[in-house]
LOZADREN-470718 format. One record per atom (N, C-alpha, C): residue in one letter; atom name; x, z, y. Coordinates in Angstrom, 2 decimals, always signed. Each point is the difference from the previous one (the first is absolute). Example, Ala and Ser with C-alpha at 12.3 -4.5 7.8 and 13.67 -1.06 7.14 Angstrom:
REM LOZADREN-470718
ATOM  residuo  atomo       xx       zz       yy
ATOM        A      N   +13.19    +7.80    -5.69
ATOM        A     CA    -0.89    +0.00    +1.19
ATOM        A      C    +0.90    +0.00    +1.20
ATOM        S      N    -0.35    -0.72    +1.05
ATOM        S     CA    +0.82    +0.06    +1.19
ATOM        S      C    -0.77    +0.73    +1.09
END
This chain:
REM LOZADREN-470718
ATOM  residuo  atomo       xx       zz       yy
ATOM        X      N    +9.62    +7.97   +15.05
ATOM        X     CA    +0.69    -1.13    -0.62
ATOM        X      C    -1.03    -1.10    -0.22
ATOM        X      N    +0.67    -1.20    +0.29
ATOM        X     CA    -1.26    -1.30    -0.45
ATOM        X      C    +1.08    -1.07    -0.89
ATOM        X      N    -0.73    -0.20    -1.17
ATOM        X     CA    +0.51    -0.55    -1.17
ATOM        X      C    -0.44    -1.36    +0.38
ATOM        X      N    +0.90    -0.76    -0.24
ATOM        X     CA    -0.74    -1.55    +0.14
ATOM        X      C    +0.85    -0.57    -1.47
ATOM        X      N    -1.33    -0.77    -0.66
ATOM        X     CA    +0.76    -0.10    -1.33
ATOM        X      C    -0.32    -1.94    +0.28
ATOM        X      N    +1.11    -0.61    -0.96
ATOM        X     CA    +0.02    -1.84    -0.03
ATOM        X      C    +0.29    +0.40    -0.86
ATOM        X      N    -0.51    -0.26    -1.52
ATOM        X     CA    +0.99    +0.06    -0.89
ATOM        X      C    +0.00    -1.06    -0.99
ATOM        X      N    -1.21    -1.41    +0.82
ATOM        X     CA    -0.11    -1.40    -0.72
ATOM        X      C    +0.41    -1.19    +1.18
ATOM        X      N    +1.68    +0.20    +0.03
ATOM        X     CA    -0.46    -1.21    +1.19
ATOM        X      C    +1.96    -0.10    -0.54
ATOM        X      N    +0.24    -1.10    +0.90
ATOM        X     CA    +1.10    -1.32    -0.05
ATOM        X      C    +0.56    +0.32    +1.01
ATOM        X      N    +1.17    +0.04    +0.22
ATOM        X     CA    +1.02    +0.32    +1.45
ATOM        X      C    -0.05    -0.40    +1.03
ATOM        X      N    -0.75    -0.90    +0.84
ATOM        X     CA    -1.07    -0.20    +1.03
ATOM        X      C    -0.65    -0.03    +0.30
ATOM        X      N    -1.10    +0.12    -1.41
ATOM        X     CA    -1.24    +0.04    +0.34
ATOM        X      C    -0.97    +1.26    +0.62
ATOM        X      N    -0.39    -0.32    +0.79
ATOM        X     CA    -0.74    +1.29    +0.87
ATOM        X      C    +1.04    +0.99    +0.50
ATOM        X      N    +1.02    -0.62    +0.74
ATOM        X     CA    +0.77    +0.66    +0.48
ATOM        X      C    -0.57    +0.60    +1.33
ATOM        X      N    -0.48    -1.05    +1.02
ATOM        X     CA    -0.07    +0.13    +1.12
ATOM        X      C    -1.64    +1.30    -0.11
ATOM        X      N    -0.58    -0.70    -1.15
ATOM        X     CA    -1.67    +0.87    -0.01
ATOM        X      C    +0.42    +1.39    +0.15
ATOM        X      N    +1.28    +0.14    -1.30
ATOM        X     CA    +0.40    +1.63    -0.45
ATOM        X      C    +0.66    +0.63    +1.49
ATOM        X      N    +0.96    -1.09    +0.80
ATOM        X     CA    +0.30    +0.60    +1.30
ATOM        X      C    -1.12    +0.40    +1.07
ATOM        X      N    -0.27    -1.11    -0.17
ATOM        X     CA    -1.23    +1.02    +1.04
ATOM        X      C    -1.50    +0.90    -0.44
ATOM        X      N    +0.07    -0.36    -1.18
ATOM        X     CA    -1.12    +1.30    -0.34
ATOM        X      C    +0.88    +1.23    +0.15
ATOM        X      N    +1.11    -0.09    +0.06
ATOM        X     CA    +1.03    +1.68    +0.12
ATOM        X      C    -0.08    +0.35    +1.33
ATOM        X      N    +0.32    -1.15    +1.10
ATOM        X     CA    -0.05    +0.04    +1.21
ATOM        X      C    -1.22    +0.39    +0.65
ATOM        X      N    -1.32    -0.43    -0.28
ATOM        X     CA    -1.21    +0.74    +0.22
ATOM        X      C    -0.20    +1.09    -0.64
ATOM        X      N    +0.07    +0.66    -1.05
ATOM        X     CA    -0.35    +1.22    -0.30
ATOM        X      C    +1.31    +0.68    +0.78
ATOM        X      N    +1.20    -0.22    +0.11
ATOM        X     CA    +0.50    +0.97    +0.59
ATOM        X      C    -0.31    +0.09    +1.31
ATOM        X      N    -0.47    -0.93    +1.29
ATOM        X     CA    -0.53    +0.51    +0.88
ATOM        X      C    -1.00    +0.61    -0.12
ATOM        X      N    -1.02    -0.01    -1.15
ATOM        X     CA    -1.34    +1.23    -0.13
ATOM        X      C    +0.78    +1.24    -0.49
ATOM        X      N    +0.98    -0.44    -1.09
ATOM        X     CA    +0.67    +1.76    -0.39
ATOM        X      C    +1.22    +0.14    +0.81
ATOM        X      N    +0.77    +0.01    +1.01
ATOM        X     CA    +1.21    +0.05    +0.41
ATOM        X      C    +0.98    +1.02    -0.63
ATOM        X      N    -0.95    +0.84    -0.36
ATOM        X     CA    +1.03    +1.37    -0.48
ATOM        X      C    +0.09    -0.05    -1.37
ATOM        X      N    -0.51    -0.73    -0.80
ATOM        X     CA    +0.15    -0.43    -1.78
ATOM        X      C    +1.15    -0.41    -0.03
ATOM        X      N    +0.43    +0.00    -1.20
ATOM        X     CA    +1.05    -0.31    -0.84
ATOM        X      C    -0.61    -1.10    -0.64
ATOM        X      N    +0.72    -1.23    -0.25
ATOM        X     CA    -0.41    -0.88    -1.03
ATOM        X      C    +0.96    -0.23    -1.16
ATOM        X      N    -0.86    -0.60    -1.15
ATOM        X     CA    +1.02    -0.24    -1.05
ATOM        X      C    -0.60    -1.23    -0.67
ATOM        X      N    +0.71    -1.25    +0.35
ATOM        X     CA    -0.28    -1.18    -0.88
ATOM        X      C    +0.33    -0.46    -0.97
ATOM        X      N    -0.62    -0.12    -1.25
ATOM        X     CA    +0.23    -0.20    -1.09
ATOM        X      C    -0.32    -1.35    -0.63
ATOM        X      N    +0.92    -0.96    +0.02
ATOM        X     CA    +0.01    -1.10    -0.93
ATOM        X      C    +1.18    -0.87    -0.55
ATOM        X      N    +0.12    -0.83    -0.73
ATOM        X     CA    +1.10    -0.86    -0.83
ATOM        X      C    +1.24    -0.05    +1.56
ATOM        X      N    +1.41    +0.33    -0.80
ATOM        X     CA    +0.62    -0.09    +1.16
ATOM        X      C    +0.68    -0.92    +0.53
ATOM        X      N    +0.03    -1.12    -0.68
ATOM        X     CA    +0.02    -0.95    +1.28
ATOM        X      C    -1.15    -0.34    +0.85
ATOM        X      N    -1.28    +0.38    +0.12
ATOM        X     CA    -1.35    +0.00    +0.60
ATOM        X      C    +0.87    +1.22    +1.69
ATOM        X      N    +0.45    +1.06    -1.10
ATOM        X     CA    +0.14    +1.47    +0.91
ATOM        X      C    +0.97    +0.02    +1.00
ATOM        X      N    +1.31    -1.33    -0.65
ATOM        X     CA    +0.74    +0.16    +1.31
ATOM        X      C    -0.35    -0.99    +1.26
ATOM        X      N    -1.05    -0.88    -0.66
ATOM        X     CA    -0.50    -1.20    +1.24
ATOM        X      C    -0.72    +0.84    +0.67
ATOM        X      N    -0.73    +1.19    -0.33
ATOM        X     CA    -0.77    +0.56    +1.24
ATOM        X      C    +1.12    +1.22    +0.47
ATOM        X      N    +0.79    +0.62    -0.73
ATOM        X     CA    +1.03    +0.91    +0.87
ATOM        X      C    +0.40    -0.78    +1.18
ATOM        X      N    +0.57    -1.39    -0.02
ATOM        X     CA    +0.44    -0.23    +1.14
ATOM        X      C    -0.98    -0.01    +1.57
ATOM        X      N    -1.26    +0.21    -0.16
ATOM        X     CA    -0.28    +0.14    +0.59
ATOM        X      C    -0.16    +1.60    +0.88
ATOM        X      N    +0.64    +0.62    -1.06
ATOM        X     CA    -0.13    +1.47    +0.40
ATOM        X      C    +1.29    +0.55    +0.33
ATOM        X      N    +0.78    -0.45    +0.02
ATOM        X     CA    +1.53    +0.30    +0.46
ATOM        X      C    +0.11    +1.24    +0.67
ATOM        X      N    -0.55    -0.15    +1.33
ATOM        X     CA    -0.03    +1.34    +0.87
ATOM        X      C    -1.19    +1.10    -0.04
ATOM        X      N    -0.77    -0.05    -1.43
ATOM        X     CA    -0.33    +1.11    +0.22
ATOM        X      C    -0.03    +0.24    -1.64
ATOM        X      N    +1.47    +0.39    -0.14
ATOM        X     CA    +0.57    +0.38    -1.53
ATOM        X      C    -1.04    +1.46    -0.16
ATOM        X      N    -0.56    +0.43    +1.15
ATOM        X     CA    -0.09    +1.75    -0.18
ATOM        X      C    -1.03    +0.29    -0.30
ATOM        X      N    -1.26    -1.11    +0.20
ATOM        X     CA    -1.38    -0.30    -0.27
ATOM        X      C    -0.12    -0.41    -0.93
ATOM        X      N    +0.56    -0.90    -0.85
ATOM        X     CA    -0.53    -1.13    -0.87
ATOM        X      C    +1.13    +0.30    -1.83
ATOM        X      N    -0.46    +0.12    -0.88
ATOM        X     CA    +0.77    +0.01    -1.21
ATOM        X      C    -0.43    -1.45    -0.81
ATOM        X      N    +0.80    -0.05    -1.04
ATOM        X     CA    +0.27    -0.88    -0.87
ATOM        X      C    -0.22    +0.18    -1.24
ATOM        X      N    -0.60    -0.18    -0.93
ATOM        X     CA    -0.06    -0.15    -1.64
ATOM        X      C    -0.34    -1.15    -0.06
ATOM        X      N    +0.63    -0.57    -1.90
ATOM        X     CA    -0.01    -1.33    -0.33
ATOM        X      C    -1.01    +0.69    -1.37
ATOM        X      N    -0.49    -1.19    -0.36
ATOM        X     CA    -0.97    +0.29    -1.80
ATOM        X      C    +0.53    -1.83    -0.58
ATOM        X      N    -0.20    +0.18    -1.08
ATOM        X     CA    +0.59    -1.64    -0.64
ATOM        X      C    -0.57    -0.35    +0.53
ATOM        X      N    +0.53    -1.17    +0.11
ATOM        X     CA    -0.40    -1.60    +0.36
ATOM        X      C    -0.69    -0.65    -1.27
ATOM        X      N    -1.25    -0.08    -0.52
ATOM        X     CA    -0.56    -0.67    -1.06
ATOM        X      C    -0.37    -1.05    +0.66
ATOM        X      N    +0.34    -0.51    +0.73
ATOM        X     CA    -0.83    -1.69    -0.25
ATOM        X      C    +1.20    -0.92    -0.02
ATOM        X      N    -0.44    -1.26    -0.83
ATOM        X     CA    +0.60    -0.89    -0.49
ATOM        X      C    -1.30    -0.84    -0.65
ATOM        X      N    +0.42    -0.97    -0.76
ATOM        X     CA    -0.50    -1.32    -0.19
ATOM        X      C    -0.34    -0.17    -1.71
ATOM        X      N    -0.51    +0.41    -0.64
ATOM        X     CA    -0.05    +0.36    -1.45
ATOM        X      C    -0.60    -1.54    -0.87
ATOM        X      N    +1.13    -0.28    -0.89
ATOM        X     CA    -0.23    -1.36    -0.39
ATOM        X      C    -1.34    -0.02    -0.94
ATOM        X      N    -0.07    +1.24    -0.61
ATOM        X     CA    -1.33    -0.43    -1.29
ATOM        X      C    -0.95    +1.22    +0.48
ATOM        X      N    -0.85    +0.05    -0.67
ATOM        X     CA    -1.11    +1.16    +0.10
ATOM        X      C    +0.20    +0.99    -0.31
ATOM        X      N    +0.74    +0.09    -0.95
ATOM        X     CA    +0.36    +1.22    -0.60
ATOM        X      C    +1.06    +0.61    +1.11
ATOM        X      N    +1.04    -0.27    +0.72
ATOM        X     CA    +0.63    +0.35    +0.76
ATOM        X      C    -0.39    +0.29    +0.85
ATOM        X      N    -1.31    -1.07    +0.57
ATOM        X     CA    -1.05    +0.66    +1.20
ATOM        X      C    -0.88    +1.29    -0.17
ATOM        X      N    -0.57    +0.06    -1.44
ATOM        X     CA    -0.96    +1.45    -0.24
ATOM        X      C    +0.98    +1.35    +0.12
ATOM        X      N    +1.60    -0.16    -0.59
ATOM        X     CA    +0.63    +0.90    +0.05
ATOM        X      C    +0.65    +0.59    +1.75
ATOM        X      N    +0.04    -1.34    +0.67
ATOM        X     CA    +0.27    +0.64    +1.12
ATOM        X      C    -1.34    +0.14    +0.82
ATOM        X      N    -0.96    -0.13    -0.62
ATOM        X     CA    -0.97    +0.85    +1.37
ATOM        X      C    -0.19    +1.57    -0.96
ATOM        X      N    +0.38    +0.59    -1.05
ATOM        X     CA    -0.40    +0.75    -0.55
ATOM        X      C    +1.16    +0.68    +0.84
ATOM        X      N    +1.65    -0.36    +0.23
ATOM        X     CA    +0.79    +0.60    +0.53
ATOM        X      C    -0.09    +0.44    +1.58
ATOM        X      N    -0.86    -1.05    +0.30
ATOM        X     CA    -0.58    +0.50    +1.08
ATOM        X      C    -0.66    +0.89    +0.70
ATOM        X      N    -1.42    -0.17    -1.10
ATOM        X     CA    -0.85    +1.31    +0.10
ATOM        X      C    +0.79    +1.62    -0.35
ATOM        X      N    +1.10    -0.11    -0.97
ATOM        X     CA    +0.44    +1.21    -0.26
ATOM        X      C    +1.06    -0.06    +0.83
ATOM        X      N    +0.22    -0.70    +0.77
ATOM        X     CA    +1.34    +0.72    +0.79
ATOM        X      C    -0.91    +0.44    +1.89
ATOM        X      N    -1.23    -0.97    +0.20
ATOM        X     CA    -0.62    +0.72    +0.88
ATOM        X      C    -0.46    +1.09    -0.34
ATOM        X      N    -0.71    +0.38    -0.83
ATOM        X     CA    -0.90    +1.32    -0.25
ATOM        X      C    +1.22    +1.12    +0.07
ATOM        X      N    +1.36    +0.16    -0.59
ATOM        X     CA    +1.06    +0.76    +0.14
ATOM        X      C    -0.20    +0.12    +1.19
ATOM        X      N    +0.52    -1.10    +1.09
ATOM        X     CA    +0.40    -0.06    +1.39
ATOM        X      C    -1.13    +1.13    +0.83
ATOM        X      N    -0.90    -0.91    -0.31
ATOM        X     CA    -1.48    +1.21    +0.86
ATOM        X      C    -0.48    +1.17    -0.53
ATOM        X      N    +0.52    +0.33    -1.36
ATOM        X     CA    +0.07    +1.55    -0.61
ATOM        X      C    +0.88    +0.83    +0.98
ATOM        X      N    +1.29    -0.70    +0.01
ATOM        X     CA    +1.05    +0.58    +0.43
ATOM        X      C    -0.11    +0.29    +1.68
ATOM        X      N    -0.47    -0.97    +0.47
ATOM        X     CA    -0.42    +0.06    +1.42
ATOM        X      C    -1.00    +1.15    +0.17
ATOM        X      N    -0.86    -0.12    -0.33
ATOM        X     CA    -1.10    +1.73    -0.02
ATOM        X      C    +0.22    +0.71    -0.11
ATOM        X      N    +0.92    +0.11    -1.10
ATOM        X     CA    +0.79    +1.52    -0.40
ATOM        X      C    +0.91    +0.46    +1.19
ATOM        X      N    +0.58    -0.67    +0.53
ATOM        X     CA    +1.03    +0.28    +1.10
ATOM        X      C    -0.60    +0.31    +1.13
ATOM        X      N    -1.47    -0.34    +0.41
ATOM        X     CA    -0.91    -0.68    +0.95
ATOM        X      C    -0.41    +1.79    +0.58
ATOM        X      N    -0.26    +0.45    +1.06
ATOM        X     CA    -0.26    +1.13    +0.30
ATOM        X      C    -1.65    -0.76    +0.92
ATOM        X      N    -0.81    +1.23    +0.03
ATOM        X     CA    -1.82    +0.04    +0.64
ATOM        X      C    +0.39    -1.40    +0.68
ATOM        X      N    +0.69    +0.60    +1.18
ATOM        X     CA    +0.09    -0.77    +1.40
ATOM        X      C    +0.90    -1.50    +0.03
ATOM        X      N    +0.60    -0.44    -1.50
ATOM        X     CA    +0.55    -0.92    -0.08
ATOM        X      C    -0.71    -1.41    +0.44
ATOM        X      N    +0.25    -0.80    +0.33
ATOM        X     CA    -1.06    -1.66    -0.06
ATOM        X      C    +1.49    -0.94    -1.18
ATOM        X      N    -1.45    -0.36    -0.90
ATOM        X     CA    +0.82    -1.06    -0.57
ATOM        X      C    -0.58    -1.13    +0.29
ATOM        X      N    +0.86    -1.32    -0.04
ATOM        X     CA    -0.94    -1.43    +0.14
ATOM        X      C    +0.74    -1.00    -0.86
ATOM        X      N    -0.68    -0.45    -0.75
ATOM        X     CA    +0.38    -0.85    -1.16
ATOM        X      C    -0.48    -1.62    +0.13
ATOM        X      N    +1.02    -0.35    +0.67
ATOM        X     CA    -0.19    -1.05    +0.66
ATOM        X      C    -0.39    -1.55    -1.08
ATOM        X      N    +1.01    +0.40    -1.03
ATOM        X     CA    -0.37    -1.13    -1.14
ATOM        X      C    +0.35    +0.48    -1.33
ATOM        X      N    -0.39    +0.24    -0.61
ATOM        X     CA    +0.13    -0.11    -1.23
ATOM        X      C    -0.68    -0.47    -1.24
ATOM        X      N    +0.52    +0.19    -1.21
ATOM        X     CA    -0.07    -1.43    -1.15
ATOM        X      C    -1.66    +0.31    -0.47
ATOM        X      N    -0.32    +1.43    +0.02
ATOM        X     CA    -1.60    +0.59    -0.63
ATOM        X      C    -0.62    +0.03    +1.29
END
């Protein structure tokens, strides 16, 4: 299995990067399973690129924390929500994660 995690990005952004970093590692792994994990409107701009190979490729969403925070205080609280909702995400990812797994954590907030 190869984990590819986005779990700081905007619904186009690094769409095309996240498509083809999948597209090159799967010609190095052909026989992996992938599972991409980020905000889901991010997840269905890159599904469409995967249409026909539903049998290779999975889907998970994690919140969407970004937004535009008017005072400071709203800004310190959402990078704190940040850091604790990544560190969950990549706890949770390891735990699931077997020897031979590859994870790649393409962006995130820490």
């Amino acid at each position: 299995m190869i984990y590819v995690v986005e779990a700081f990005v905007e619904d186009y952004l690094h769409v095309l990067a996240n498509v083809n970093l999948i597209k090159i590692f799967e010609d190095v792994y052909s026989d992996e399973h992938f599972l991409f994990i980020s905000p889901e409107n991010h997840n269905n701009n890159v599904k469409r690129y995967f249409d026909s190979k539903k049998d290779k490729i999975s889907f998970e969403t994690v919140t969407n924390l970004n937004n535009s925070p008017s005072s400071i205080y709203e800004r310190i609280t959402l990078i704190f929500s940040r850091i604790q909702r990544d560190y969950k995400l990549l706890r949770n990812t390891f735990k699931r994660s077997n020897d031979n797994d590859i994870i790649i954590v393409t962006h995130i907030h820490f």
